[in-house]
C-alpha positions, 0 to 999 in steps of 0.5 A: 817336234812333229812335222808333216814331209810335203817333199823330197829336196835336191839333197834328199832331204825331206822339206816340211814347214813348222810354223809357216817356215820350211824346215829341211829334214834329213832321214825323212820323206815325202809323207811321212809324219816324222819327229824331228830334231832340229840341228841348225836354226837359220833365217829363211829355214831350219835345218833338223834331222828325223828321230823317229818315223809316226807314219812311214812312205810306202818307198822307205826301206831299211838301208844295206850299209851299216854306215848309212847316216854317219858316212857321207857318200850316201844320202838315200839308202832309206829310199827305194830305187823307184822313188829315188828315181821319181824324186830326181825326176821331179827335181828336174821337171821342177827346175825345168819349169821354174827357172827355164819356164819351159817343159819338155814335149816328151817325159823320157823313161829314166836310165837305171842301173845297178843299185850296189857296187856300181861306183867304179870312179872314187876319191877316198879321204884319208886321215890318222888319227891315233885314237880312232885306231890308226888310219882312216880310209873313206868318205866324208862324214856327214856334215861334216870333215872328219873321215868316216870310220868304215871298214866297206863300202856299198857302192864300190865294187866288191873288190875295191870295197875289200881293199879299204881295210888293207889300204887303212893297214898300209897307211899305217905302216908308212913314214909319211902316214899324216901326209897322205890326204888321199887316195883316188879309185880308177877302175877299168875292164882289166885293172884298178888303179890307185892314185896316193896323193902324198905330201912329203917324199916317200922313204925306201921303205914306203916304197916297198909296202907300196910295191907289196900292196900293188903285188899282193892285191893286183891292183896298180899304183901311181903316186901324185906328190903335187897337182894333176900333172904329177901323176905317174905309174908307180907299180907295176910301171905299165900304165897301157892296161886302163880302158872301159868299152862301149860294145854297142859301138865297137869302141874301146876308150882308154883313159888315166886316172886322173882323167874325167870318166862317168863314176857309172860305167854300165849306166854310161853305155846306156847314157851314150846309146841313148844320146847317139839315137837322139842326136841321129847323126847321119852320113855326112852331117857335121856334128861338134861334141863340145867339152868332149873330154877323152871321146866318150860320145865322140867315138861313138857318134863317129861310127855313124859316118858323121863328120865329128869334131870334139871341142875340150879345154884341156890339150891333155884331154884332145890328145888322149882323144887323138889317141882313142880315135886312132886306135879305134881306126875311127876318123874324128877330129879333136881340138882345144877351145875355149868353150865358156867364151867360145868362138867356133865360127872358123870351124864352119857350121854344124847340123848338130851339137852334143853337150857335156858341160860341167856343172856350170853350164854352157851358158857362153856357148849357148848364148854365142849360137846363130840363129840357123845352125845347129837345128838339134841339140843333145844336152847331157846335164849333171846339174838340172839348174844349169841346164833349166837356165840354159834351157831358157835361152835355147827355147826363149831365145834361139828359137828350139823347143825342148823336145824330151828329157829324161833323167840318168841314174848315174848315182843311185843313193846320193841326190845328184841328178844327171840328165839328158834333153833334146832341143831341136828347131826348123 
């Protein structure tokens, strides 16, 4: 079928109608005349995917990666960085404005990054299947389970992208080879961590293959044969050498691998400038962090002389905040609270908050907020749906009014849209 793309979707897929229902069209974009395979026919729209391009955008390009289209972890390598952006930008604009029925008194210029060998955070699948050739080490197939067959990856570092061949050789060898699920990616200024989820015990000598990986290609290994808390350094066994700095604050944040960092460390440094500039913290303002995590925007804000508090709900993460805190000689305080039911009153009032949720939100803290205090917010958002819903209540409702947003381009090829707004009142 021939189809006319209106748009691009959350998902960066083209949106078209074919007999007055939407059709979802993957490999197409706005503009475009398309010949469409339909894929998955539903009530409320069908599902198809491009088969050839009639009339082409001007932002189409040919994708970097020879696995583009089968592997998972990209969805708009065909798409120029200029359009992926607007597209993002215009997502949450959309959301914006139809869920939160508010628009923000200034478009803020979008924070870019590096395009390629930025993903310095990564959870890899890993599969053997015999008849593909032994083990598999990647991501997800499109729409799909199964693990990619690929032998690189684009948006990894170099580095790390070099080891996915060698870690498929590995696997391989060891006992335990069908059990081992996956493999998670760390990597800091000074070491790269690989953490093997496995779910049987390790032999000698899988031991061994694992200690000559770790010596053969520096990187440094942990296992975690259950949940999160397992985790552990295998080899070598220091485990002090993990870090990523922000050198506009004179601030270095240690973290392990299983702690919450941004996948996107130089677009981070942009992210934490610029939410630092509009929060405007000054000397002697209170000011929470709330889901603070390991002090990513803590720290940093503490070096302007605010009294910062940080508010987590992991007791592991306030400690490695603790930590960073103090071995950056930076005073901040850092406690566990229950942020989607939260009762802050007990830690008096602050002039400003800072907002890091999850995707979920923070529509109990929002809800829970006086109506004199905070007079500024910063919301630092990965989900613009949650953040047009709480968007709604803080303008509608709490008596703030949107100021600026803008989004991050935490995540170039992939439709996530990270994001940051500026919600001040009288």
């Amino acid at each position: 079928m021939k189809l006319e793309v209106d748009a691009l979707d959350a998902a960066g897929r083209g949106v078209a109608r074919n007999a007055g229902k939407v059709v979802f069209v993957e490999g197409a974009l706005a503009g475009e005349l398309v010949e469409a395979r339909l894929l998955e026919s539903r009530s409320k729209f069908d599902l198809a995917r491009a088969t050839s391009v009639l009339r082409a955008s001007s932002g189409r390009r040919e994708p970097r990666c020879a696995y583009f289209g089968v592997c998972g972890g990209c969805a708009t390598q065909h798409v120029d960085a200029r359009t992926q952006v607007a597209s993002k930008q215009r997502w949450l604009e959309d959301n914006l404005a139809r869920i939160g029925k508010v628009r923000a008194g200034a478009i803020l210029p979008p924070i870019y990054g590096q395009e390629w060998g930025y993903r310095h955070r990564a959870r890899l699948s890993v599969r053997y299947v015999e008849g593909k050739g032994g083990a598999l080490v990647g991501f997800r197939e499109r729409r799909s389970t199964y693990v990619a067959d690929i032998r690189s990856c684009e948006v990894l570092p170099p580095g790390i992208s070099a080891l996915i061949v060698p870690l498929r050789d590995l696997i391989g060898k060891l006992s335990i080879r069908d059990r081992v699920p996956q493999i998670e990616i760390a990597a800091g200024e000074a070491a790269t961590v690989l953490l093997f989820r496995h779910l049987l015990p390790l032999s000698e000598g899988d031991q061994a293959l694992l200690r000559e990986f770790a010596d053969s290609t520096g990187v440094r290994v942990w296992l975690q044969p259950q949940g999160p808390d397992s985790a552990k350094p295998f080899h070598p066994e220091r485990h002090d050498d993990l870090y990523y700095d922000l050198p506009e604050f004179g601030v270095r944040i240690a973290f392990q691998p299983a702690d919450f960092t941004q996948v996107n460390p130089a677009v981070n440094r942009l992210l934490v400038s610029r939410a630092v500039r509009l929060l405007d913290p000054q000397p002697g303002e209170r000011v929470a962090d709330l889901f603070c995590g390991i002090g990513n925007f803590s720290l940093p804000l503490a070096t302007r002389g605010a009294q910062v508090i940080g508010f987590e709900g992991s007791a592991l993460l306030v400690e490695r905040a603790r930590q960073n805190a103090a071995a950056n000689r930076l005073v901040a305080q850092f406690e566990v609270a229950e942020l989607f039911k939260p009762n802050l009153g007990h830690f008096g009032r602050f002039d400003k908050f800072l907002l890091d949720p999850p995707r979920e939100g923070a529509i109990g803290l929002v809800n829970s907020l006086p109506d004199d205090w905070p007079r500024r917010i910063v919301y630092v958002s990965c989900d613009p749906a949650t953040l047009a819903r709480d968007a709604d209540i803080l303008v509608h409702h709490k008596g703030f009014q949107l100021s600026a947003a803008g989004i991050v381009n935490m995540f170039p090829h992939t439709a996530h849209v990270e994001s940051i707004a500026l919600f001040e009142r009288d």
